[in-house]
C-alpha positions as CSV (number, residue, x, y, z in Angstrom):
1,X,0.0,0.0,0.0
2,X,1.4,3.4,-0.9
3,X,1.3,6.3,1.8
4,X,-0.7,9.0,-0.1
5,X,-4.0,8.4,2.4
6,X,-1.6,8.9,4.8
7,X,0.0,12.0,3.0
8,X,-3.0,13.8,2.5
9,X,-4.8,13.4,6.1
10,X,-1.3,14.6,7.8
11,X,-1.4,17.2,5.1
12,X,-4.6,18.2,5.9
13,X,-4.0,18.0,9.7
14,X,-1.1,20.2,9.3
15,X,-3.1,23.1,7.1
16,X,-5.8,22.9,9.8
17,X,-3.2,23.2,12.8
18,X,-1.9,25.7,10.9
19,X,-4.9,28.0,10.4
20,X,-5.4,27.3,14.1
21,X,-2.0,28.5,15.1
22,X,-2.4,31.7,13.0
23,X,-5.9,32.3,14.8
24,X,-4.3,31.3,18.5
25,X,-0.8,31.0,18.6
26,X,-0.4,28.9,21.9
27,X,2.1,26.4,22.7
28,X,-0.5,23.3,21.8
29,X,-1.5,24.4,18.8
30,X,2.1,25.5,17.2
31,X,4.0,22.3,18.7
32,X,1.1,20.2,17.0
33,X,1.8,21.8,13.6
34,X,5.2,21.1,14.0
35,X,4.7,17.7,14.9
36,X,2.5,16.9,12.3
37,X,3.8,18.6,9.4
38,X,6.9,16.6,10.1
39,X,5.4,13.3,9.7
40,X,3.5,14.4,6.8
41,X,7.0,14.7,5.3
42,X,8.0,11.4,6.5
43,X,4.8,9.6,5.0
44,X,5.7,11.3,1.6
45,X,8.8,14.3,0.8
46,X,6.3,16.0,-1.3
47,X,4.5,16.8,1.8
48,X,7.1,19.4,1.9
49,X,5.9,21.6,-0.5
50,X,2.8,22.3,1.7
51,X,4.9,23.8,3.7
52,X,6.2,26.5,1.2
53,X,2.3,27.2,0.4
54,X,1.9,28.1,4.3
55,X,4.7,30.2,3.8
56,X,3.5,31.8,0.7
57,X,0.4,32.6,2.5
58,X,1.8,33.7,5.2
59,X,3.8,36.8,3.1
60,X,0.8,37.6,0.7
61,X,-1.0,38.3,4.0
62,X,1.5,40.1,5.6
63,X,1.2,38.6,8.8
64,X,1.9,40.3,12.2
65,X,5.0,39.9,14.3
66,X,3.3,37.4,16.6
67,X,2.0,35.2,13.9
68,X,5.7,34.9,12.4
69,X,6.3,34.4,15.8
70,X,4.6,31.1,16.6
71,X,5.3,30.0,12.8
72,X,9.5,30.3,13.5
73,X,8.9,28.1,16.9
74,X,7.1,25.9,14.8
75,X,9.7,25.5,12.0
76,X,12.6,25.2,14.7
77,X,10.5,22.2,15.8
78,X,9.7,20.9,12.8
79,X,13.4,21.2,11.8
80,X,14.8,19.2,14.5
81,X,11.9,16.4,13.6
82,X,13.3,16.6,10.4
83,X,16.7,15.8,10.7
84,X,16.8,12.1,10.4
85,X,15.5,12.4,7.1
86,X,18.0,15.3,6.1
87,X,20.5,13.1,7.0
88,X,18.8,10.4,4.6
89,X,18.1,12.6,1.7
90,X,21.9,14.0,1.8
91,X,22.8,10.4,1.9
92,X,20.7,9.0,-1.0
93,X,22.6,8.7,-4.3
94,X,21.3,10.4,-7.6
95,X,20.4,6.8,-9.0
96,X,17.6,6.2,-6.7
97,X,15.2,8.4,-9.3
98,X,17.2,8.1,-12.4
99,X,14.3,5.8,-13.7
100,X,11.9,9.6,-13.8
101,X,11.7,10.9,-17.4
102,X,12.5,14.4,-17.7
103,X,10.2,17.0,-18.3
104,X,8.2,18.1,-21.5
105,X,5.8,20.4,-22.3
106,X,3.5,17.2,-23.4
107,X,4.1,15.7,-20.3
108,X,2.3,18.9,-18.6
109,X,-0.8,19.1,-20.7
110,X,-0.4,14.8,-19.9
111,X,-0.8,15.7,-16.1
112,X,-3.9,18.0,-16.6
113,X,-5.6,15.4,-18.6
114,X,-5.1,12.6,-16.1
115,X,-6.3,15.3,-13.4
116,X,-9.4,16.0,-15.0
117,X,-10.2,13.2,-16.4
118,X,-10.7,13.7,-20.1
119,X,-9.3,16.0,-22.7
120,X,-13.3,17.6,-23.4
121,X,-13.1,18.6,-19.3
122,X,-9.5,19.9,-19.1
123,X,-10.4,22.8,-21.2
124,X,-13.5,23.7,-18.3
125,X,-11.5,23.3,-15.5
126,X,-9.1,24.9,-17.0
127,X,-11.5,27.9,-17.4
128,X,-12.3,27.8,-13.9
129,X,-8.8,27.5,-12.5
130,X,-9.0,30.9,-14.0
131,X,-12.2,32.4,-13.2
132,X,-11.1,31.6,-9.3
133,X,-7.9,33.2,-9.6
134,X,-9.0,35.8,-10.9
135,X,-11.6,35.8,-8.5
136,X,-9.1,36.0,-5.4
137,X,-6.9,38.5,-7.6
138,X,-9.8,40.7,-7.7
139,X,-11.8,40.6,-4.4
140,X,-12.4,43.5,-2.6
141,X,-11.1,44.6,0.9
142,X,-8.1,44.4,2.9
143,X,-5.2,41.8,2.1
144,X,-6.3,40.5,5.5
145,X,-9.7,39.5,4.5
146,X,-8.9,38.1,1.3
147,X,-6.2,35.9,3.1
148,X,-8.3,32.7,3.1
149,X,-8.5,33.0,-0.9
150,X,-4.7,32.9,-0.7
151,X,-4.5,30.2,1.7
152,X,-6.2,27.9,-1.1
153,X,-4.9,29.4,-3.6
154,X,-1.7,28.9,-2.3
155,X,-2.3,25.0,-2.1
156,X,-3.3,24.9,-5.4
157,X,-0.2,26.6,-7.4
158,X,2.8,26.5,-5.4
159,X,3.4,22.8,-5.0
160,X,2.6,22.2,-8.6
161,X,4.8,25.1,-10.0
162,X,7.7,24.3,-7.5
163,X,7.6,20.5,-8.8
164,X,7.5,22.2,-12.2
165,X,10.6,24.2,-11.5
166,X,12.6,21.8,-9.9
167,X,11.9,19.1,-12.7
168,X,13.8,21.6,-15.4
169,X,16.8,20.7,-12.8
170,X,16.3,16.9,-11.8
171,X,13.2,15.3,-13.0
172,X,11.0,14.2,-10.1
């Protein structure tokens, strides 16, 4: 059995501790992000790029001093957690994904396909990708209130254009 149930509830978990930390920062809520954002990187490495969408969030919505606060304990935790893996990722050679393709354009347009599960729906999600982006570019009021719309859309584009960006370098 793969770990990608596993991935996504810890995931999840971790986006929801998350939120909670940035309403409340106290010491159960930011030590249980830390905790399991950490083992949603052990169940898959990919987790890790949830991370950088927190983060990404976090400077679109300019948060306060006390939010980076609780988020910096939080990543000290989460980076002592992390070290065994660290370790094992400096460790592992190149080979170990040398059977990964490198990246095409086709490839891309091959993901989107498989995502939405036909080459007649692509186009429509593609459509509304775009209609909700420009939705969040475009809402009204402070950066503050429109923080939630980043939160998502946060979730939705940065792991996907980080994976992108690294696959140029070393296909994953």
């Amino acid at each position: 059995a793969r770990s990608y149930s596993l991935a996504v509830l810890l995931v999840s978990l971790s986006s929801l501790l998350f939120l909670r930390t940035r309403q409340n920062s106290s010491l159960l809520n930011w030590s249980g992000y830390a905790i399991i954002t950490a083992l949603a990187v052990y169940a898959h490495f990919f987790a890790a790029l949830v991370i950088l969408a927190q983060v990404f969030s976090l400077l679109i919505a300019k948060a306060d001093r006390s939010t980076w606060n609780a988020f910096v304990k939080a990543a000290l935790l989460m980076s002592a957690l992390l070290v065994p893996i660290a370790v094992f990722l400096l460790r592992l050679p190149r080979i170990e994904v040398a059977w990964v393709p490198g990246l095409h354009p086709q490839q891309v347009v091959g993901v989107l396909y498989f995502l939405t599960l036909s080459k007649i729906r692509c186009p429509t999600y593609v459509l509304l990708w775009t209609a909700a982006i420009s939705g969040v570019l475009t809402q009204p009021g402070t950066r503050a209130s429109r923080w939630p719309y980043w939160f998502v859309l946060s979730w939705l584009i940065v792991p996907v254009a980080v994976t992108v960006a690294m696959s140029v370098a070393r296909p994953l």
